[in-house]
C-alpha positions as CSV (number, residue, x, y, z in Angstrom):
1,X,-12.4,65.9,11.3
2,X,-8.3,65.5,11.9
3,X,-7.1,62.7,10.2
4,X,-6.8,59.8,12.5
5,X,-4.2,57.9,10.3
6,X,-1.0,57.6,7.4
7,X,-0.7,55.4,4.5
8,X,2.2,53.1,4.6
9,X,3.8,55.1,1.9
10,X,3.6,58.1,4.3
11,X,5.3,55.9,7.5
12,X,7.8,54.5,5.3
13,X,8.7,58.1,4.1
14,X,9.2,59.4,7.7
15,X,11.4,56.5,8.6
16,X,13.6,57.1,5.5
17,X,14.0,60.1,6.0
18,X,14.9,59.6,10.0
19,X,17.1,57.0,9.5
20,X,18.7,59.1,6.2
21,X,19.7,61.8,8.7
22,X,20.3,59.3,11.9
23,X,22.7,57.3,10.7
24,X,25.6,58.4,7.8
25,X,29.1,58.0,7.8
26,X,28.9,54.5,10.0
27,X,31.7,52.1,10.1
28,X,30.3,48.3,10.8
29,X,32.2,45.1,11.9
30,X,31.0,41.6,11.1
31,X,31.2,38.8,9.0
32,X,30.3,38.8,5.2
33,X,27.7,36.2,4.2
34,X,26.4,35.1,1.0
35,X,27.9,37.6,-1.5
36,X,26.5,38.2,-4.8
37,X,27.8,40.2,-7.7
38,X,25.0,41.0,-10.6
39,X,25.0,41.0,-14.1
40,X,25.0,45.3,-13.4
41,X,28.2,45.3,-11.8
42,X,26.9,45.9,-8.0
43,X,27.3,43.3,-5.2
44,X,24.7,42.5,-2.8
45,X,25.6,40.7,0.4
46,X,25.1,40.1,4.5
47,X,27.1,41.2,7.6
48,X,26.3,39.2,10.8
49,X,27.3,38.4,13.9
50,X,27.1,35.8,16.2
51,X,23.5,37.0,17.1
52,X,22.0,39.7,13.9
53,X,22.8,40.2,10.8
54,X,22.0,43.1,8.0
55,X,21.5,43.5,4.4
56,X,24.2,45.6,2.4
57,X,24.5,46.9,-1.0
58,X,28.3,47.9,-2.3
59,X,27.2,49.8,-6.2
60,X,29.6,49.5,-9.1
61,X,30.8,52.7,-8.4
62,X,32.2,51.6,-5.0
63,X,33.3,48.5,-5.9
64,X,36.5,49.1,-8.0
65,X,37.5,51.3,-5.5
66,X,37.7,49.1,-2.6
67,X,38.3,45.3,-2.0
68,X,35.5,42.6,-3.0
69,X,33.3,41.4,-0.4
70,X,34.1,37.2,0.1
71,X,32.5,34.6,2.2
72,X,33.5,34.1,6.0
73,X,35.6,37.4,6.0
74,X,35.3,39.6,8.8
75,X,35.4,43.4,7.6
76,X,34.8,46.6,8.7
77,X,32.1,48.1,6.2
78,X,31.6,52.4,6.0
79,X,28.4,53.2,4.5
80,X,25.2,54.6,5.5
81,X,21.6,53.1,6.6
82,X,19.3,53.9,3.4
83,X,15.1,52.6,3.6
84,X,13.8,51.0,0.4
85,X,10.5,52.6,0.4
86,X,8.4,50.2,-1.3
87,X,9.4,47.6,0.2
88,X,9.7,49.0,4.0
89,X,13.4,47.1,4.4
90,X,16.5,48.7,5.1
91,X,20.6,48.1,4.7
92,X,23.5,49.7,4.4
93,X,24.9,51.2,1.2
94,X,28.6,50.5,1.3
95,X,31.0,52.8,0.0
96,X,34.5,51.2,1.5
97,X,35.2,47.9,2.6
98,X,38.0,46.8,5.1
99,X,39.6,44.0,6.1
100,X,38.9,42.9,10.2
101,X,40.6,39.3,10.1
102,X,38.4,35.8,9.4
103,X,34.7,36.0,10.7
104,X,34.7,34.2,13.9
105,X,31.5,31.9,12.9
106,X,33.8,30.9,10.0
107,X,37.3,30.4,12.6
108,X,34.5,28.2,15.0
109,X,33.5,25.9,12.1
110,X,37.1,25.6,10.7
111,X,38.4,24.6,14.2
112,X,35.9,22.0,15.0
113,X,36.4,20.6,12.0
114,X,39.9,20.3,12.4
115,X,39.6,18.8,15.5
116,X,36.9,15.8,14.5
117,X,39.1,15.1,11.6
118,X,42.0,14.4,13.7
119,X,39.6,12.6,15.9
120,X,38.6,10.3,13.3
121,X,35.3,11.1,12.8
122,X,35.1,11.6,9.2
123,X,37.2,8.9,8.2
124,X,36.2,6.5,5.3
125,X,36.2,3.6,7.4
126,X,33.7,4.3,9.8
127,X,31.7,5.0,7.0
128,X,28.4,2.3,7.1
129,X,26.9,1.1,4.1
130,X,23.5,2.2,3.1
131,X,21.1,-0.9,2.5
132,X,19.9,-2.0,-1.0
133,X,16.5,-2.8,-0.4
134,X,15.3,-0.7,2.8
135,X,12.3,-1.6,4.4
136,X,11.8,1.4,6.7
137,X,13.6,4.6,6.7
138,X,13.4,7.4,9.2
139,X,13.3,11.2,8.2
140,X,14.5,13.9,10.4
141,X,13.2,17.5,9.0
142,X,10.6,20.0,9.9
143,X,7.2,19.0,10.1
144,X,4.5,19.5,7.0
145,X,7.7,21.4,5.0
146,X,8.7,20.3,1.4
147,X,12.0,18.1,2.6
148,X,9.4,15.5,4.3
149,X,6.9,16.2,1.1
150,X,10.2,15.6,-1.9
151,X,11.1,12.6,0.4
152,X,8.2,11.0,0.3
153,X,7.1,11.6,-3.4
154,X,10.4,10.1,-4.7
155,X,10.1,7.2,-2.4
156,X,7.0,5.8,-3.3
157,X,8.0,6.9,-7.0
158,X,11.2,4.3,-6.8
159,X,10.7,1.9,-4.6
160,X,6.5,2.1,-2.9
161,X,7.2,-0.8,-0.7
162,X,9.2,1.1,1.5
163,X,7.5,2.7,5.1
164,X,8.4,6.0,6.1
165,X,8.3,7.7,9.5
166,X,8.8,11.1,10.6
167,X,11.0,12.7,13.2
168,X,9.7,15.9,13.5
169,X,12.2,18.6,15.0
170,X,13.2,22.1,14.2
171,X,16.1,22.6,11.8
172,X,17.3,26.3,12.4
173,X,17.8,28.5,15.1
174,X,19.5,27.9,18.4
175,X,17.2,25.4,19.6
176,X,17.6,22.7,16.6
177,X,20.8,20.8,18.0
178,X,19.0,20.0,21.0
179,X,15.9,18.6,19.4
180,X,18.1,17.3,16.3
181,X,19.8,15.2,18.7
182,X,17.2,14.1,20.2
183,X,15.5,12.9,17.3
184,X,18.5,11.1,15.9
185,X,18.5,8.8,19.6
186,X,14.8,8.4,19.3
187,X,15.2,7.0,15.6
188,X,17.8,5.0,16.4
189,X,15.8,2.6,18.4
190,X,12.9,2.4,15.7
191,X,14.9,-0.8,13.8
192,X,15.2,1.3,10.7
193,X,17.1,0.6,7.4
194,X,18.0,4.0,7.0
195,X,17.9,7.3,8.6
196,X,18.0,10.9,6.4
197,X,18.8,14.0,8.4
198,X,18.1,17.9,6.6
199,X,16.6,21.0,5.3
200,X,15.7,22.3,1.9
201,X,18.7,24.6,1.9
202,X,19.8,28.4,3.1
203,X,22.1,30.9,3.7
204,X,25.0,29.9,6.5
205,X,23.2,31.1,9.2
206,X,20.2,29.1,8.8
207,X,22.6,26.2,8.6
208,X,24.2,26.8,11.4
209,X,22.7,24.3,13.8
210,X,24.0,21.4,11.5
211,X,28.2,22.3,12.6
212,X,26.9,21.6,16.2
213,X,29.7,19.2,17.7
214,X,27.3,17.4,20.2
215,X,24.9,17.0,17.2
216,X,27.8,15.5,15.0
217,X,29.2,13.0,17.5
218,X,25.5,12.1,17.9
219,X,25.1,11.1,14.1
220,X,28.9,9.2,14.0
221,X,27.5,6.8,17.2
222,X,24.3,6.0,15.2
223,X,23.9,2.6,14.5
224,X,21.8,3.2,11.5
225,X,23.1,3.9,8.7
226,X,22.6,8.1,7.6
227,X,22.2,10.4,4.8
228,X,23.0,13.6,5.3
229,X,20.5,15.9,2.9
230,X,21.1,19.8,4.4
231,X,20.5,21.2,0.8
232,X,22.3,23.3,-0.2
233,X,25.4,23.8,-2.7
234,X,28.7,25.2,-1.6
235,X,30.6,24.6,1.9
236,X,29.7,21.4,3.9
237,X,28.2,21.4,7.2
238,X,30.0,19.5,9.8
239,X,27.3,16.2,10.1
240,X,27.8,16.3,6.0
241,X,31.4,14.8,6.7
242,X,30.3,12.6,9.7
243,X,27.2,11.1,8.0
244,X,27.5,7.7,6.3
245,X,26.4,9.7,3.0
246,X,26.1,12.9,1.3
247,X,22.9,14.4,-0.9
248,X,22.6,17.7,-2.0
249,X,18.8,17.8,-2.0
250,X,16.3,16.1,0.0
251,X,15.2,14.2,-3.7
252,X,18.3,12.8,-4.0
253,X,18.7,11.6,-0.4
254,X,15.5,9.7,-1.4
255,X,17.1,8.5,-4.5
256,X,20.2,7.1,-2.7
257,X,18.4,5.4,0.4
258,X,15.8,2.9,-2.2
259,X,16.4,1.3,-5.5
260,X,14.5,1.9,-8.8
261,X,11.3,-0.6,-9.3
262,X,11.4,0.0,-12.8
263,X,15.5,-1.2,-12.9
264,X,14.4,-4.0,-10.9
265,X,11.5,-5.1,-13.0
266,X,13.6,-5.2,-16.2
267,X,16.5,-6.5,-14.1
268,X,14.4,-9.4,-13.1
269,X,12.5,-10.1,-16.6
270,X,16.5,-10.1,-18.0
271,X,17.5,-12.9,-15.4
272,X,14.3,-14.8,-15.9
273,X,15.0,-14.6,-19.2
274,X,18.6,-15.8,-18.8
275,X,17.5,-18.8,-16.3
276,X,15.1,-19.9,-19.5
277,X,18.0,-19.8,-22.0
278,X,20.3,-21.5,-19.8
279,X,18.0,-24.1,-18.6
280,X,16.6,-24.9,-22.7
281,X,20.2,-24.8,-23.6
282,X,21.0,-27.6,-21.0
283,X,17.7,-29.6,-21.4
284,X,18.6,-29.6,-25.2
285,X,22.0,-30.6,-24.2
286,X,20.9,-33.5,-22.5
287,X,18.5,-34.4,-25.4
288,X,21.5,-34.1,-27.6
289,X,24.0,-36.8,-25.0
290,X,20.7,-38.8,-24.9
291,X,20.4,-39.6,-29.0
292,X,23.9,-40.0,-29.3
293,X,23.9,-42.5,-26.7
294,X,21.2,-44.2,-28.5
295,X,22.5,-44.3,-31.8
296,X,25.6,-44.9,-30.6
297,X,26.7,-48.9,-32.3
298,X,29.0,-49.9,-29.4
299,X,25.3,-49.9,-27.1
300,X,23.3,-51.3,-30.1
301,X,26.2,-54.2,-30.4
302,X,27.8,-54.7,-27.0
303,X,29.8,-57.8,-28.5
304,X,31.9,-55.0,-30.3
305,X,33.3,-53.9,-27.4
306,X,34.5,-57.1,-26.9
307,X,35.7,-58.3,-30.7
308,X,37.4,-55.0,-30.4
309,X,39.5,-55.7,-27.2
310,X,40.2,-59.3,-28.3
311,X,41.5,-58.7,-31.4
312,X,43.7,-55.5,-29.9
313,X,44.8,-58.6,-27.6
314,X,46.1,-60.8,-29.8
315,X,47.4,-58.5,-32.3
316,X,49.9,-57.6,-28.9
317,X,50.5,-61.1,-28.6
318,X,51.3,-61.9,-31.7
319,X,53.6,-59.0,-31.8
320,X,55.4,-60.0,-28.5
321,X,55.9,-63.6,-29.7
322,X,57.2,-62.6,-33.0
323,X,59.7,-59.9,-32.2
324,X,60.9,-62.3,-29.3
325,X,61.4,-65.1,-31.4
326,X,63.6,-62.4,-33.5
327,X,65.6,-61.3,-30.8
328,X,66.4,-64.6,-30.1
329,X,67.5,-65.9,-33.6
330,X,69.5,-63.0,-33.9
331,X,71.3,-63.6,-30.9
332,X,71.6,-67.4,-31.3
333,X,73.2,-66.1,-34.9
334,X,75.4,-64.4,-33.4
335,X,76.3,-66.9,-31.1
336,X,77.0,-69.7,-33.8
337,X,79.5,-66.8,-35.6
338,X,81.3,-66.2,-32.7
339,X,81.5,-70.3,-32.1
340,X,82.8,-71.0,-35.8
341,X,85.4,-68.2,-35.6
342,X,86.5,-69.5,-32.1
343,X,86.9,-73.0,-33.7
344,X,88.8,-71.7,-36.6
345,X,91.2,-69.7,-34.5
346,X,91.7,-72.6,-31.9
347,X,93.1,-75.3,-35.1
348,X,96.1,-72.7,-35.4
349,X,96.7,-72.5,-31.4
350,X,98.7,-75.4,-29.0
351,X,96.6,-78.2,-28.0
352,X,96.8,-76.7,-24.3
353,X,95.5,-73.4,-25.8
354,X,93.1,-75.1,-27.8
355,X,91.5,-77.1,-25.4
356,X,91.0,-74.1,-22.9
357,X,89.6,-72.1,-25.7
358,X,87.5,-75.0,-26.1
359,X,86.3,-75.1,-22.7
360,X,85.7,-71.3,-22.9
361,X,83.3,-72.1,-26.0
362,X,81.5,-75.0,-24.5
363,X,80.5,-73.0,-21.4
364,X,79.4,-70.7,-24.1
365,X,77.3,-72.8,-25.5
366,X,76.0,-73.8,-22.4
367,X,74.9,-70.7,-21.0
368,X,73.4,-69.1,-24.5
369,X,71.2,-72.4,-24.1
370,X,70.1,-71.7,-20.3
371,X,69.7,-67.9,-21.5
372,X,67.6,-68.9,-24.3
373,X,65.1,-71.7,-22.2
374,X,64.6,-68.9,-19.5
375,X,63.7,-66.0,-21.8
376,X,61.4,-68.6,-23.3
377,X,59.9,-69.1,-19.7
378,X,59.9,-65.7,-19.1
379,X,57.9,-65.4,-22.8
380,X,55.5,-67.5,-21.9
381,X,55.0,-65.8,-18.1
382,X,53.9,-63.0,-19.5
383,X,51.9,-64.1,-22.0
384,X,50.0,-66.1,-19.5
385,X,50.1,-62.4,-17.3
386,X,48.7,-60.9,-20.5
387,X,46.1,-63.2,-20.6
388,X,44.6,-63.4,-17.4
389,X,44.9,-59.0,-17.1
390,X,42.6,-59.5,-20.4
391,X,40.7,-61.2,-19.0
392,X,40.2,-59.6,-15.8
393,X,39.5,-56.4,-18.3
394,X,37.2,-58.3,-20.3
395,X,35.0,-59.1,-17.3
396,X,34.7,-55.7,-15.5
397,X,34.2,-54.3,-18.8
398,X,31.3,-56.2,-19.3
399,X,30.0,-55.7,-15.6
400,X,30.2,-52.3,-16.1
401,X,28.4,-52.5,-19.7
402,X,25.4,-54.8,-18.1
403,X,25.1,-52.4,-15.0
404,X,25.0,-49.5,-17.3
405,X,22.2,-51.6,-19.4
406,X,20.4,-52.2,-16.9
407,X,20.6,-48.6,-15.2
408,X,17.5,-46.8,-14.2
409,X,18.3,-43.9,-16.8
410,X,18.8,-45.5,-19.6
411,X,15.8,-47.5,-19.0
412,X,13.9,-44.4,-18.5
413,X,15.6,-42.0,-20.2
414,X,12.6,-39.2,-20.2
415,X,13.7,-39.4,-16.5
416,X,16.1,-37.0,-17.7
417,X,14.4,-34.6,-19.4
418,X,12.0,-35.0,-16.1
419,X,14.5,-33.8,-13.9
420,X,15.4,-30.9,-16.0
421,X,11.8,-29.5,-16.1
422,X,11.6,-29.9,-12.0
423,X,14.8,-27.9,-12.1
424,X,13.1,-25.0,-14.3
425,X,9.7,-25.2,-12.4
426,X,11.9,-24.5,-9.1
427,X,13.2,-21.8,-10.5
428,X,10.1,-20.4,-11.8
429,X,8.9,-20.9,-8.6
430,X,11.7,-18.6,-7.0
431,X,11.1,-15.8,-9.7
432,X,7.7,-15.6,-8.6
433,X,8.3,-15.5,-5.2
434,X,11.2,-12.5,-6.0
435,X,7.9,-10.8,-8.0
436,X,7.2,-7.4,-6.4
437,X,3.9,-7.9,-7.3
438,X,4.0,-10.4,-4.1
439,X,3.9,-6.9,-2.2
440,X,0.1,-6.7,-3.1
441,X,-0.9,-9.3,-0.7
442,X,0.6,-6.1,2.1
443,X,-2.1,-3.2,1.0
444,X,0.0,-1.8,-2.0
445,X,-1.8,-1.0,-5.1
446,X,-0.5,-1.1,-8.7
447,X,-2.0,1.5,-11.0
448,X,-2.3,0.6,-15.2
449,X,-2.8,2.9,-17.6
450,X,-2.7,1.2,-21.1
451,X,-1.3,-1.9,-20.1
452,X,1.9,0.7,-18.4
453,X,2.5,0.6,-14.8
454,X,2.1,4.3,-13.8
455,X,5.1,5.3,-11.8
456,X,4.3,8.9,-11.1
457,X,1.0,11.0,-11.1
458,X,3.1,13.0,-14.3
459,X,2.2,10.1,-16.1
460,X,-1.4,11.1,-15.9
461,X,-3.5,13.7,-17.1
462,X,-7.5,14.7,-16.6
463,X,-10.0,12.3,-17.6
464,X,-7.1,9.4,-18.3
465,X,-8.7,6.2,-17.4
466,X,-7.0,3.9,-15.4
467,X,-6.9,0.5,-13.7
468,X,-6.2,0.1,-10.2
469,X,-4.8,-3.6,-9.4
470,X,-5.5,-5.4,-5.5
471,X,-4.0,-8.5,-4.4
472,X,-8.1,-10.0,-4.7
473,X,-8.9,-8.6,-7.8
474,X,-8.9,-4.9,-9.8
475,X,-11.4,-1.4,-10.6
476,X,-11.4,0.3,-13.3
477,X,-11.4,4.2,-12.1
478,X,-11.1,7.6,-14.0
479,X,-8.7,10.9,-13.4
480,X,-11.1,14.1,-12.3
């Protein structure tokens, strides 16, 4: 019987060796993408357009001969189409490479990103801040892929309290903008916290749909704040620049849209424990004013106060009498010289001369004797002044010392200590209610292992037993 059939090796044979003698000595134009030199010396790398693209292969023995294949450049490559036999794929080995100007994907994306810049869409300011405690955040991504998988695994890792919803829409090929766009509108009316926007990654091409302009001045209208997690590690797509935030991964898009619960917890056990200190600090601070008041001898004695003022009193008054009394006998002294060497001088003078000089010392006299009685009066004024302000003191002082006696808090001084303990039970009251653990009454779960909160399914391992807490009570389960 004629053999109805090859093998695969057989078909791939006949196409290498058609395409082997098909299609030598071809010269290529497009736009290099993702070059790669290897540890052997040869460089791997694709040429596209704005529609195909092919894989090409430029050996170590080419290479020093001809000029290094770099991202973005359009070239013209000469080479032939060889057919990797095992493998049933095809490229073209390179063995000159020339230069054809900038690949016009590459021009496209550098002058729309020019033009948004001078726009203003990537400025700082526009820039919205990303929410420290989400509630609900929206994810735009493929469906059932591992963005949407590494997105939801970190979230309920940090922060489980958080909802997610997806946005399903495709995330390469000419169609994405469209649906990425419409999407981000849809989202944007779902009240979220925080939207995140990507793909797990690839080569420039499959990135492509994210440098769409419609799609970019979609994301800088949003009124939610975005995170921009494309994936992958060298140039920036366009919405990269107009998104609120950068990742590089879909894991740490997750990472920046919701806190840690474990920095949290121990966040919140540190202030609880600082709002304890602080409040045993005061109450013994109060306990401390309280027993110096009590022992202090002024309260004990209260006629102190008084014997103290009294006797500052009239050591003042004593003081003003005496150095007036001084002033004045020094004066009067000096008065009495100045008479007896007026009187001496006058027996030498005329008796005209004398008897003016006489009248000049008897209206001296007169008026250091008029000086003297008013100072007197003036003494005694304010000693009477002095007297009635000490008085005056003396009585408000001990209005002020019988109200304070008879106050409600020194009467019931463990009133006090009361109101110091109603201060630290509020406060307890508000670290419980700050207590994620409050979350459980909402359908969350917290899993124990060994007194431990588990935090990831890492933590665990094949016949672990754990303990699974609900708001009403707990199980006791086992890992199979």
């Amino acid at each position: 019987m004629e053999k109805e059939y090859i093998s695969v090796s057989d078909l791939n044979q006949k196409i290498h060796k058609h395409i082997g003698n098909n299609f030598i000595n071809l010269k290529v134009k497009g736009e290099i993408s993702k070059p790669y030199l290897s540890k052997s010396g040869h460089y791997y790398f694709d040429l596209k357009d704005e529609n195909s693209k092919i894989k090409c292969t430029l050996f170590k023995n080419y290479a020093f001969r001809t000029i290094k294949p770099k991202e973005g450049v359009e070239v013209i490559v000469k080479g032939k189409v060889t057919v990797y036999k095992r493998d049933g794929t095809y490229n073209i080995q390179v063995i000159k490479i020339q230069k054809g100007g900038t690949g016009n994907l590459y021009l496209q994306y550098l002058k729309l990103k020019e033009k948004l810049k001078k726009e203003g869409l990537f400025d700082p300011k526009h820039k919205k801040q990303l929410p420290p405690v989400p509630k609900k955040i929206g994810v735009i991504t493929a469906e059932g892929g591992a963005v949407i998988h590494d997105i939801i695994t970190t979230v309920k890792r940090r922060w489980p309290f958080t909802e997610i919803l997806l946005f399903p829409s495709k995330v390469q090929g000419n169609d994405a903008p469209e649906e990425l766009i419409k999407q981000l509108k849809k989202s944007d009316k779902f009240n979220l916290d925080t939207i995140i926007i990507g793909r797990g990654g690839g080569s420039v091409e499959d990135l492509w749909c994210f440098n769409d302009e419609k799609l970019a001045r979609e994301v800088f209208k949003l009124k939610t704040p975005i995170i921009s997690a494309v994936g992958h590690e060298s140039d920036f797509t366009i919405i990269e620049e107009v998104a609120d935030k950068r990742a590089a991964t879909p894991t740490a898009a997750a990472e920046l849209a919701v806190p840690d619960i474990t920095e949290k917890l121990d966040k919140l056990e540190s202030l609880k424990k600082r709002i304890k200190r602080t409040l045993e600090y005061k109450l013994n601070e109060c306990r401390r004013d309280y027993d110096n008041i009590c022992r202090n001898r002024l309260l004990n004695n209260p006629k102190l106060i008084y014997k103290e003022k009294l006797d500052s009193f009239e050591n003042l008054t004593y003081k003003l009498q005496y150095n007036s009394k001084q002033i004045l006998s020094k004066r009067e002294n000096k008065f009495k010289e100045l008479k007896n060497t007026l009187k001496y001088l006058s027996s030498n003078l005329e008796d005209s001369k004398r008897n003016r000089l006489n009248n000049i010392i008897n209206r001296l006299e007169f008026n250091s004797r008029n000086l003297i009685i008013k100072k007197e009066k003036e003494l005694t004024q304010i000693t009477k002044t002095l007297e009635y302000k000490s008085n005056e003191l003396m009585k408000t002082s001990e209005n002020q010392l019988n109200r304070f006696k008879n106050s409600y808090i020194l009467k019931n001084p463990q009133k006090i200590i009361k109101n110091k303990q109603e201060e630290l039970d509020k406060n307890k009251e508000k670290l419980v209610l700050l207590n994620p653990r409050k979350t459980l009454k909402r359908g969350y779960t917290l899993t124990k292992h060994d007194n431990k909160v588990i935090l990831s399914s890492k933590q665990l391992k094949k016949g672990d037993k754990i303990e699974i807490e609900f708001d009403d009570g707990s199980i006791n389960a086992k890992v199979i």
